[in-house]
BARO-64898 format. One line per field, with one value per residue (C-alpha): z, x, y; residue in one letter. Coordinates in nm, 4 decimals. Last residue first. Example, Ala and Ser with C-alpha at 12.3 -4.5 7.8 and 13.67 -1.06 7.14 Angstrom:
REM residues 2
zz <- c(0.7140_0.7800)
xx <- c(1.3670_1.2300)
yy <- c(-0.1060_-0.4500)
type <- c(S_A)
REM end
This chain:
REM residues 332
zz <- c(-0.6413_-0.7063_-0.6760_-0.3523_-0.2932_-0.0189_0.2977_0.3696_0.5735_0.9065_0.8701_0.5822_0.8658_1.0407_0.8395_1.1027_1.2081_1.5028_1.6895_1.3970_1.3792_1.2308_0.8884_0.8726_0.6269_0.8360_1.1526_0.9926_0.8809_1.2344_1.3568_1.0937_1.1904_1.5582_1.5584_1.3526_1.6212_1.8696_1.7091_1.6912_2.0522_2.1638_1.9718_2.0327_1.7705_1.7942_1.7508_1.4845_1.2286_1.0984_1.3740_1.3550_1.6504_1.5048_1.6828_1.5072_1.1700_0.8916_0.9194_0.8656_0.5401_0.3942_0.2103_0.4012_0.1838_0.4460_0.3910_0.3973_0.2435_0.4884_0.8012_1.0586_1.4076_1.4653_1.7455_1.6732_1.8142_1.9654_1.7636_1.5656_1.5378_1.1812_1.1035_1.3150_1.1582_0.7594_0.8480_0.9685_0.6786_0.4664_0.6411_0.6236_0.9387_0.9311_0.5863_0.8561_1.0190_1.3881_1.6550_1.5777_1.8311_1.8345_2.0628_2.1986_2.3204_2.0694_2.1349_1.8674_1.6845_1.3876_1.3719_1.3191_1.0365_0.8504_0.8483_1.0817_0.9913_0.6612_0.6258_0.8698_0.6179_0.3761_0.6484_0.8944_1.1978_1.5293_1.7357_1.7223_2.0037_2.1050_2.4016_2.5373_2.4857_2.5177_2.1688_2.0168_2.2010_2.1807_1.8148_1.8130_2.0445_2.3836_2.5651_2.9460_3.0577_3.4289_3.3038_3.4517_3.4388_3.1042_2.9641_3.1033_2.9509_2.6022_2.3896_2.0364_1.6931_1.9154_2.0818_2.4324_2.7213_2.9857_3.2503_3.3321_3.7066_3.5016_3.6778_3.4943_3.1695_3.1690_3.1742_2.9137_2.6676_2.6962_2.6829_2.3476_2.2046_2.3029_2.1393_2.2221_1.8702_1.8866_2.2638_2.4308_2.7366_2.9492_3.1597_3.5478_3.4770_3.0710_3.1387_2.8109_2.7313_2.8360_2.5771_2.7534_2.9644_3.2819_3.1478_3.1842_2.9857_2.6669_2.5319_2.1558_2.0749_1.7733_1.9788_2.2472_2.0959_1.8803_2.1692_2.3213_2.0111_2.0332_2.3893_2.3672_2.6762_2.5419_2.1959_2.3807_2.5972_2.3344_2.1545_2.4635_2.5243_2.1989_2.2118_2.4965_2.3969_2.1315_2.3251_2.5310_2.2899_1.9976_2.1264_2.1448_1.7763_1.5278_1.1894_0.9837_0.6531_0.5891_0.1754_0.0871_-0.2771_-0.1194_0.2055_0.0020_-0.1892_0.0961_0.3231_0.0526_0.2126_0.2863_0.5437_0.7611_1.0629_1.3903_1.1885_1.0626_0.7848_0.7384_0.3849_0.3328_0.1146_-0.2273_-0.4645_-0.7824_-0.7237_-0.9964_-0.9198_-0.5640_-0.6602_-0.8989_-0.6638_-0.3691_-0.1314_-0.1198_0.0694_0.3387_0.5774_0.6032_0.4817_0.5589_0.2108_0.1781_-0.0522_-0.3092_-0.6406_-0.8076_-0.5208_-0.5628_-0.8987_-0.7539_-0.5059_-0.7249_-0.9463_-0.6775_-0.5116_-0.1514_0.0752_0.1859_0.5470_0.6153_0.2795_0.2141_0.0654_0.1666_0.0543_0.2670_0.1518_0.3760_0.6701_0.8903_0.7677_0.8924_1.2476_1.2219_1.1058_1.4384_1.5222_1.1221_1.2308_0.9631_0.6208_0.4320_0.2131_0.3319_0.0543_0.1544_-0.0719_0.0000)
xx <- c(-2.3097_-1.9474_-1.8828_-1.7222_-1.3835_-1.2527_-1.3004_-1.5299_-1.8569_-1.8561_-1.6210_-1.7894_-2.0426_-1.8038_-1.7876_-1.6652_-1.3590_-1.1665_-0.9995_-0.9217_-1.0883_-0.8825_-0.7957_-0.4816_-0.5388_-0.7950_-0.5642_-0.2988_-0.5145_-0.6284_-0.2960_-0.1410_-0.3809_-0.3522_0.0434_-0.0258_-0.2381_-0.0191_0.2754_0.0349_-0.0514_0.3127_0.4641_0.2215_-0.0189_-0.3631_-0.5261_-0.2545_-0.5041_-0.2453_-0.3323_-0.5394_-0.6382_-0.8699_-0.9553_-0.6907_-0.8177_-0.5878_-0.5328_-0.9167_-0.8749_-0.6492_-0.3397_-0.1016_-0.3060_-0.5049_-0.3521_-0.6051_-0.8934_-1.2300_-1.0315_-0.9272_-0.7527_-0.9429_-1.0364_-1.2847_-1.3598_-1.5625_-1.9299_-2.0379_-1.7707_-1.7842_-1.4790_-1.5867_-1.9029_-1.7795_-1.4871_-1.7494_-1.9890_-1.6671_-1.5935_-1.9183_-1.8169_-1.8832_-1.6233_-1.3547_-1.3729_-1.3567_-1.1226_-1.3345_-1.3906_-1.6282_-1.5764_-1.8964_-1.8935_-2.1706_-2.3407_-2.4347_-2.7851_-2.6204_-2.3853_-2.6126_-2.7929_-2.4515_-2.3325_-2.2556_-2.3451_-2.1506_-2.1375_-2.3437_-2.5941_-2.2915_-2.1019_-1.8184_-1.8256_-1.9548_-1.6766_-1.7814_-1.6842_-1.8981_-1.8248_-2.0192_-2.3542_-2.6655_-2.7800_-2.6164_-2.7241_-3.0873_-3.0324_-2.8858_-3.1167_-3.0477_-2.8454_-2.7160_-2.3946_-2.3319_-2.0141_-2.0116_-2.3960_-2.4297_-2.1729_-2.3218_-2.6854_-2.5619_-2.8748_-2.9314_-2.8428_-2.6306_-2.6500_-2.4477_-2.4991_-2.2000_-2.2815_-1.9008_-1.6984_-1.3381_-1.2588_-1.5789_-1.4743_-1.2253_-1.4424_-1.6956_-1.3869_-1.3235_-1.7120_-1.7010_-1.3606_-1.5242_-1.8891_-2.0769_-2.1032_-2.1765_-2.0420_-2.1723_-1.9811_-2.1426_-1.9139_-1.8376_-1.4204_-1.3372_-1.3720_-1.3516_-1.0316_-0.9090_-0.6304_-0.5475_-0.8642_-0.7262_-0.3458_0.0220_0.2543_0.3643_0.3504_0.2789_0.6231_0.5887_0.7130_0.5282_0.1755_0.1876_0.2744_-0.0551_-0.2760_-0.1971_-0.2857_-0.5911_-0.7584_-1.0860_-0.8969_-0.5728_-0.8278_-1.0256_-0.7022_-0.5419_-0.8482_-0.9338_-0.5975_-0.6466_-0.9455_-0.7264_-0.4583_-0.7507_-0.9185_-0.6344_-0.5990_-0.9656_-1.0510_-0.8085_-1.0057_-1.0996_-1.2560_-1.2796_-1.3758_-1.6807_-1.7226_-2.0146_-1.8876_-1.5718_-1.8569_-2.0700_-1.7618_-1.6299_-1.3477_-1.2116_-1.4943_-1.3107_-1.2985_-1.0801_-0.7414_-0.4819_-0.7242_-0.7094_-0.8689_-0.9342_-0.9631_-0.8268_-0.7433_-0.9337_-0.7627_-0.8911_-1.2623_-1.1577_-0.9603_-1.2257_-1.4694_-1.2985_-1.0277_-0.9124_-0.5565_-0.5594_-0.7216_-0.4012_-0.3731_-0.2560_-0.4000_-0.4249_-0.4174_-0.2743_-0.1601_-0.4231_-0.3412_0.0185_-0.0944_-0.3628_-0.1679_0.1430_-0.1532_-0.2508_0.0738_0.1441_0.0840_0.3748_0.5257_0.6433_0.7645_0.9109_0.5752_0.5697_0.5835_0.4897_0.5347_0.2609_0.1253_0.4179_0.5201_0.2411_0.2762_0.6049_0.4110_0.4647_0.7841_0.9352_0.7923_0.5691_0.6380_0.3097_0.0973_0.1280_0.0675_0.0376_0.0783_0.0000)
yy <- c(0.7097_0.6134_0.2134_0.1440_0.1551_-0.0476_0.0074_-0.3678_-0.3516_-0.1661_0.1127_0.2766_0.3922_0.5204_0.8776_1.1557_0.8877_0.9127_0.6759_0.4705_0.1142_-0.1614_-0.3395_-0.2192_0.0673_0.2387_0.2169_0.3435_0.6274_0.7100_0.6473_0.9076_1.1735_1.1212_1.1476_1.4703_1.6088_1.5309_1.7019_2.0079_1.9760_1.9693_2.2311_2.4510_2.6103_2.4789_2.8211_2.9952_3.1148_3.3709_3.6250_3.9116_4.2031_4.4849_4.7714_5.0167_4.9057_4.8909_4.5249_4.4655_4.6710_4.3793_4.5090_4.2561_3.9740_3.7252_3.3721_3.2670_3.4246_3.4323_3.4650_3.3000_3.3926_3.6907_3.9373_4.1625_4.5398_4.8065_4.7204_5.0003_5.1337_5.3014_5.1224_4.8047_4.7481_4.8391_4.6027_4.3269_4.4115_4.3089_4.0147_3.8585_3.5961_3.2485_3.2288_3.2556_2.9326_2.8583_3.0880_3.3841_3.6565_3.9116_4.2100_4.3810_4.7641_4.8809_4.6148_4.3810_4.2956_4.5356_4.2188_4.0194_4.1914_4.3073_3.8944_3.6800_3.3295_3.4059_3.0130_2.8376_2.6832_2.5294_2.4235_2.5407_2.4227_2.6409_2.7853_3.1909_3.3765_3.6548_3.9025_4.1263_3.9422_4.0370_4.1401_3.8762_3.5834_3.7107_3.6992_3.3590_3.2006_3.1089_2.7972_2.8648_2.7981_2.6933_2.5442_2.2180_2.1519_2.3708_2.1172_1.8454_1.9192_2.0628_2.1515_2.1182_2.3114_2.5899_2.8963_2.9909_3.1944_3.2419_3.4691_3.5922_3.5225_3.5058_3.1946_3.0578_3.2221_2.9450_2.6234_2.8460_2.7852_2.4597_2.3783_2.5857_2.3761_2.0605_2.1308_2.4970_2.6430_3.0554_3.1017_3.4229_3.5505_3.8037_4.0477_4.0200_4.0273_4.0828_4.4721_4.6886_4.9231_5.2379_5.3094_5.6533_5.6940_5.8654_5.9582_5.8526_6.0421_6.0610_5.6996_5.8077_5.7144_5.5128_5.1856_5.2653_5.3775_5.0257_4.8291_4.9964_4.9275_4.5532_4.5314_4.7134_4.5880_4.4035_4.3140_4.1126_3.9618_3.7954_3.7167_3.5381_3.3625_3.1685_3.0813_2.9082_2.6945_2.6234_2.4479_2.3545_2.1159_2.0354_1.6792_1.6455_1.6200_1.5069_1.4179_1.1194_1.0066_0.6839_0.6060_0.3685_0.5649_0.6823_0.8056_0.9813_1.1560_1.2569_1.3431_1.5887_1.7633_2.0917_2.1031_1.8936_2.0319_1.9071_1.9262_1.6713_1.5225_1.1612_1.0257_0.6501_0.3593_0.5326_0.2729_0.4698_0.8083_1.0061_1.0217_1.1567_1.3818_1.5706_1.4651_1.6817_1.6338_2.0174_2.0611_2.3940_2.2071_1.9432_1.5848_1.2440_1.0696_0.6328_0.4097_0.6338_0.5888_0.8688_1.0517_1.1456_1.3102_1.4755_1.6128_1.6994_1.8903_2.0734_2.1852_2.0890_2.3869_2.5962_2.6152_2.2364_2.1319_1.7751_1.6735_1.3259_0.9391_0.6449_0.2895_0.1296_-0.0705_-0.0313_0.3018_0.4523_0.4234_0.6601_0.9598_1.1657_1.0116_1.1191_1.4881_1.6281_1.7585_1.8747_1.6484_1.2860_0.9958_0.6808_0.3703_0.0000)
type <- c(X_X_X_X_X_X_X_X_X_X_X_X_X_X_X_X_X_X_X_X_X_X_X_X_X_X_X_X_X_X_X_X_X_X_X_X_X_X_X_X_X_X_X_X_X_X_X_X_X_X_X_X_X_X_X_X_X_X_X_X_X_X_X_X_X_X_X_X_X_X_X_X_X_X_X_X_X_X_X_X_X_X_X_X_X_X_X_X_X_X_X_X_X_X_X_X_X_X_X_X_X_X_X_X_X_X_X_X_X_X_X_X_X_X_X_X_X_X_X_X_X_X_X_X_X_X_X_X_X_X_X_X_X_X_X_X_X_X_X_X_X_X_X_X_X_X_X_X_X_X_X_X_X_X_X_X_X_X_X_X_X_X_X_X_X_X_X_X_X_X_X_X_X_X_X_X_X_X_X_X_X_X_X_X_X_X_X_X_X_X_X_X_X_X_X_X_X_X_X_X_X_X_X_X_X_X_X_X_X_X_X_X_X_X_X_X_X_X_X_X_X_X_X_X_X_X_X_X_X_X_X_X_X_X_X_X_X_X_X_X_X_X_X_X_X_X_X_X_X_X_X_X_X_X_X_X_X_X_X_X_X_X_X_X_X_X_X_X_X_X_X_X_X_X_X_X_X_X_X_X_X_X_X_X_X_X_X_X_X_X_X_X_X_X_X_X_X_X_X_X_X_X_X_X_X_X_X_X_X_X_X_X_X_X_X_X_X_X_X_X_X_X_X_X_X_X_X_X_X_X_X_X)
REM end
């Protein structure tokens, strides 16, 4: 058998692998594999390790007639087709869990950096606006007492309400169906969407990414804002309508947004959200340590290993292909 991995990863990480197949790799850690290497590599494969930024659609799918399974080093998936790989009898799996609080974390540190300006206030020292200390010089917004609302309330949202616990916040939070232990550890309560908005001071969006979710936030919803609310996303960028959110935050009608995705990635240097003082961006970093991401690509190649020997992975958003045989099925 073949396996094909799309970005270099640490030999340890992929090491299960090699014991059920030849495995080949993109020897190139910062820049995605090419498309045409990818379907190339495909079309031989038995197996794919790849990232969010690599599309596994029926154009690759209909040219790699041994495929068995598809492992994606990322909780979403939304860069691939699970209807077509489920029909063609094709595993998909993802990393979930391992990436939990790392995320949760980052999630944090941006919300945070947003409420008290820290961005803006490097900026004032380093171009010498520090003159002297003053009453409401880069005031900011309390974190301690306010209301949390979480848009998507699954690992990554419990994670998240844990913290704002120590933080004393009402946590309310909007999702397809309810969450009894997580509102019984958390203390979070579940609302609408709109009502969500409109009382929240801080809204972090963690829902997936699908076809009736994208540009979940669009002018509307964020009109539904306070003035004074930050919204955070730590999800997918195509949630957000980001060019009602610049219009929003240039004419302030909410105070800021914290961002660690965005609609284009990578977001050009030109972007008008970079130009705004209340906006704090970073290159959709939430699972970036050096121990959760090596996790995560451990996962990825143990799921697939699994797949290709026969076996369960621990993670797999299709299972039902998992109960008769992984081969290819005929398409649908």
């Amino acid at each position: 058998m073949r396996v094909f991995v799309s970005r270099r990863l640490p030999d340890a990480a992929i090491e299960p692998l090699r014991t059920h197949a030849e495995v080949a790799v993109h020897e190139d850690e910062r820049n995605p594999v090419p498309r045409a290497l990818l379907l190339r590599e495909a079309a031989r494969a038995d197996g794919l390790l790849v990232l969010l930024t690599d599309r596994v659609d029926r154009e690759l799918l209909d040219a790699a007639p041994t495929l068995r399974a598809v492992s994606v080093m990322a909780v979403g998936y939304d860069n691939v087709d699970v209807a077509a790989c489920t029909a063609r009898g094709i595993a998909v799996c993802n990393t979930p869990d391992v990436l939990t609080e790392t995320t949760a974390d980052l999630c944090w540190a941006i919300l945070m950096a947003c409420a008290r300006r820290l961005y803006e206030g490097q900026r004032a020292i380093v171009e010498g606006r520090w003159a002297a200390w003053a009453p409401y010089f880069l005031a900011g917004q309390d974190v301690w007492g306010a209301t949390l609302g979480i848009v998507g309330l699954g690992r990554i949202g419990t994670a998240v309400a844990r913290r704002a616990r120590g933080f004393g916040m009402r946590i309310l939070y909007a999702a397809r169906s309810g969450h009894a232990m997580a509102e019984a550890e958390t203390g979070a309560r579940r609302t609408e969407l709109d009502a969500l908005l409109a009382e929240s001071d801080f809204v972090v969006l963690l829902a997936p990414l699908t076809p009736e979710s994208r540009h979940l936030i669009g002018a509307a919803e964020l009109a539904r804002m306070k003035p004074t609310a930050v919204l955070v996303n730590a999800a997918r960028g195509p949630l957000v309508d980001e060019e009602a959110l610049v219009e929003a935050l240039a004419a302030r009608r909410i105070w800021g947004a914290a961002l660690d995705v965005f609609e284009r990635e990578p977001l050009p240097a030109d972007h008008p959200l970079l130009a705004l003082p209340n906006v704090v961006a970073v290159p959709h970093i939430g699972s970036a340590s050096v121990a959760t991401r090596t996790a995560m690509a451990r996962l990825a190649a143990e799921n697939l290993a699994a797949v290709l020997g026969g076996g369960r992975p621990r993670a797999c958003v299709n299972p039902e292909v998992l109960g008769g045989t992984l081969g290819r099925a005929a398409p649908a």
